[in-house]
N, C-alpha and C positions, 0 to 999 in steps of 0.2 A: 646759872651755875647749879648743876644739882651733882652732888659726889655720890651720897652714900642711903640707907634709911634713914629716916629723921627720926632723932630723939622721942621718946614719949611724950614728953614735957611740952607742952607750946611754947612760947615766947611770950613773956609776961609784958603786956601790954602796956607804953606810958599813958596816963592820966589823960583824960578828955580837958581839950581846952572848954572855956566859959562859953562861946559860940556854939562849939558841937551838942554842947551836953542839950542846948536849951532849942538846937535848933527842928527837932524834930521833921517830919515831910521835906523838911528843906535841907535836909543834911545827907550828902551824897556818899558813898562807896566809892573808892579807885582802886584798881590792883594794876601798878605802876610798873610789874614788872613781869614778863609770862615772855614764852617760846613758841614757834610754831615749828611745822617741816623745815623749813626756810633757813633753821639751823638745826637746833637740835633738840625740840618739841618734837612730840608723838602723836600732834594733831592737827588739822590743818587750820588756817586762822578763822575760815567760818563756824567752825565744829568750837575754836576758842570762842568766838563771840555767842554762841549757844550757849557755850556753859556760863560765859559770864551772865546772860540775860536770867537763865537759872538758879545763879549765885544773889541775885538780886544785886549783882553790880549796876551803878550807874556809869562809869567813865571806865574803858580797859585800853593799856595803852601795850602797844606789841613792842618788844623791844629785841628781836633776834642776836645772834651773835656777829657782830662786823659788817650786817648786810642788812637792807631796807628794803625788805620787797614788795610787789604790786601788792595793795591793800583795797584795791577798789571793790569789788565784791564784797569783803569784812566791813566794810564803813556802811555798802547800801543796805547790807543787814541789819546792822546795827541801829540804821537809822529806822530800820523797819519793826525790831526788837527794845527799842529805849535803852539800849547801850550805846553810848559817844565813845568811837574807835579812835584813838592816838597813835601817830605814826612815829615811832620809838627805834633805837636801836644799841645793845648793849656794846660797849667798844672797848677792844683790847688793846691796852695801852702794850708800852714796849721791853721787851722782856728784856732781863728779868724785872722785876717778877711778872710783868702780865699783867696790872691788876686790871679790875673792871671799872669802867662808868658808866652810869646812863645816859643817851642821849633823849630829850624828850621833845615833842614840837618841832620835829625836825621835817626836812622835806627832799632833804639829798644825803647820803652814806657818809659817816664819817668815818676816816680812814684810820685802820689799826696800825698797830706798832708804834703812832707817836708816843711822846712825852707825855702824863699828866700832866702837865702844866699845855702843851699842845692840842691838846684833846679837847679840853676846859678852852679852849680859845675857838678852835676850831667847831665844837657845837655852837658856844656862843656868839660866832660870826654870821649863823646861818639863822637868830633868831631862838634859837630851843635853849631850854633847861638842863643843865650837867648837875647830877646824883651821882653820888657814891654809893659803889653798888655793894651789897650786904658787908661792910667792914668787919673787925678784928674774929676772920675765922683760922681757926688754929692749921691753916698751909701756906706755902712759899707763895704760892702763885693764885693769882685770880683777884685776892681780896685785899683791901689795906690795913696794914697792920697800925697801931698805933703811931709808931713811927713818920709812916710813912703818909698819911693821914695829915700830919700837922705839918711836914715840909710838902706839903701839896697846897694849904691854906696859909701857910706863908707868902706863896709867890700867889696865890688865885683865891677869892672867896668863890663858891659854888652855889649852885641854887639849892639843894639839899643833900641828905644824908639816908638810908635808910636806918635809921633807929630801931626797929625791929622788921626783921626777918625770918624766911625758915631754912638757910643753910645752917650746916653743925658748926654747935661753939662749944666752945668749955664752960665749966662752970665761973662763976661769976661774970661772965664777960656783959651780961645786960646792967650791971651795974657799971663797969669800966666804961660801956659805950654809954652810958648816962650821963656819967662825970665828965665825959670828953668833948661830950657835946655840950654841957653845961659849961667848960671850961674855952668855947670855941661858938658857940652860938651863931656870935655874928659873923662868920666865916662861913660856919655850916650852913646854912640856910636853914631852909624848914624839914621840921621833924617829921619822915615818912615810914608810911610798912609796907610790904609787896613777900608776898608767893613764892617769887619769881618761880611761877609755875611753866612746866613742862609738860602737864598732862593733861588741860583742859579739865575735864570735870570732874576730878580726883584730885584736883591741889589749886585750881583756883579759886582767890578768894580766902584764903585761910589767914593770911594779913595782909591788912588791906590799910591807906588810908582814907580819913575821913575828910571831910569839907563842907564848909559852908557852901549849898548850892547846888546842883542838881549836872551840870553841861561838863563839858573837858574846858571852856573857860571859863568856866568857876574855878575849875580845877587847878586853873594854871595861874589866875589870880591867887587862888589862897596858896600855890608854893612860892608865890613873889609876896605876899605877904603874912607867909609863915603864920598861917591861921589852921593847918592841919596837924593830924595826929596818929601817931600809927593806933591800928588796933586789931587785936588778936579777934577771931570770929569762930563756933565751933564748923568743921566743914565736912567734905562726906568724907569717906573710909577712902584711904590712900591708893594710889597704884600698888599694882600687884609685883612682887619678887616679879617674874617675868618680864613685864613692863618697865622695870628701874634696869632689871641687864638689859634691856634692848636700848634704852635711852643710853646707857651709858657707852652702850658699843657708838652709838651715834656722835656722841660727844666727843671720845677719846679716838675713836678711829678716823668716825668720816668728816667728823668738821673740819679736823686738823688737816684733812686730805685735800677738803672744800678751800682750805685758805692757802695750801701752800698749790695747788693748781691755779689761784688765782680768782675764780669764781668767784667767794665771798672775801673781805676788806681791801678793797680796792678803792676805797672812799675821793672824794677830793684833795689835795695838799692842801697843809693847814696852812695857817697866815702867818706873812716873811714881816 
């Protein structure tokens, strides 16, 4: 999801657990969350795994809009670069509002328009990890609002949450999602950060989480046992005015074109 320019401000980073701080060489990079062509990323996913190996990411997991596309090229680079490629995909639950989740570890489309609580099943049948994708940002559609958050971990626990992010909040909101998590833990799963980059080497990596471990299963280890942490990183100079209208025509015009043609979320039905 990318709406607008981003705030000046980063997103103040929660606290390194006792593992990260001490883990040194052995403490990986993930940025859980990025776009390519495929949806509505301004780069192709080889040119995303450049920039990851640049960013000194160790794990980047792709997670397009409602579609999982060929990833074969980005993985044998990756494997050639020291970045471990995740085949990801971000899924749009059923409107209203829309909100997002992640799919992670995945290996077939999960289908848009279900339920949260559908969606949350329907990754989890296929094996992958369900995140909540950047929580309480101040619009109708895309995000979960607090609300809407706890009647979702009522019916489902998830594997995580992202606890800091770079879409636009309001003020206080990193404290609301602090308390919320704090008040939900064992619901939320593990505490994560992601980009959710769109532009490759202009916003990848700016929050990232951390882990014990260096591979994408480390990676997936420490989100099943909630041993990561988000954290804020300085990163290079943002995409340009240019670049954010052009994503954004991609976004609002041609994705939305891309899904009601058919093309992308056409996933499998979830489980009866």
């Amino acid at each position: 999801m990318q709406l607008r320019r981003q705030r000046r401000s980063a997103p103040r980073a929660a606290p390194l657990p006792d593992t990260a701080r001490s883990a040194g060489e052995d403490f990986g990079r993930a940025e859980i969350h990025s776009h390519t062509r495929a949806s509505d990323g301004m780069v192709s996913a080889e040119e995303l795994v450049r920039a990851a190996a640049d960013a000194e990411l160790s794990v980047l997991c792709i997670t397009d809009h409602d579609t999982l596309p060929e990833l074969g090229a980005a993985i044998e680079l990756g494997s050639q670069l020291g970045v471990d490629v995740v085949r990801g995909e971000e899924v749009t639950a059923a409107f209203p509002p829309g909100v997002h989740l992640l799919a992670l570890f995945i290996e077939r489309p999960v289908r848009m328009h279900m339920s949260p609580v559908d969606t949350v099943d329907a990754i989890h049948d296929q094996g992958g990890l369900a995140v909540i994708a950047h929580p309480f940002m101040p619009t109708w559609f895309a995000s979960m609002s607090p609300r809407g958050a706890r009647a979702l971990l009522e019916e489902r626990a998830v594997d995580g949450i992202e606890l800091r992010h770079t879409a636009p909040v309001l003020p206080r909101t990193w404290a609301r999602l602090d308390a919320f998590y704090a008040a939900h833990r064992e619901r939320a799963g593990a505490a994560l950060g992601s980009s959710d980059s769109h532009f490759g080497a202009h916003d990848v990596g700016r929050v990232i989480t951390a882990f014990p471990g260096r591979s994408a299963a480390d990676l997936r280890r420490a989100i099943v046992e909630r041993s990561t942490s988000p954290l804020t990183r300085p990163g290079a100079r943002g995409p340009t005015l240019r670049m954010r209208v052009e994503q954004q025509y991609r976004s609002l015009v041609w994705l939305p074109l891309e899904r009601l043609s058919g093309r992308v979320g056409r996933g499998p039905a979830q489980r009866r």
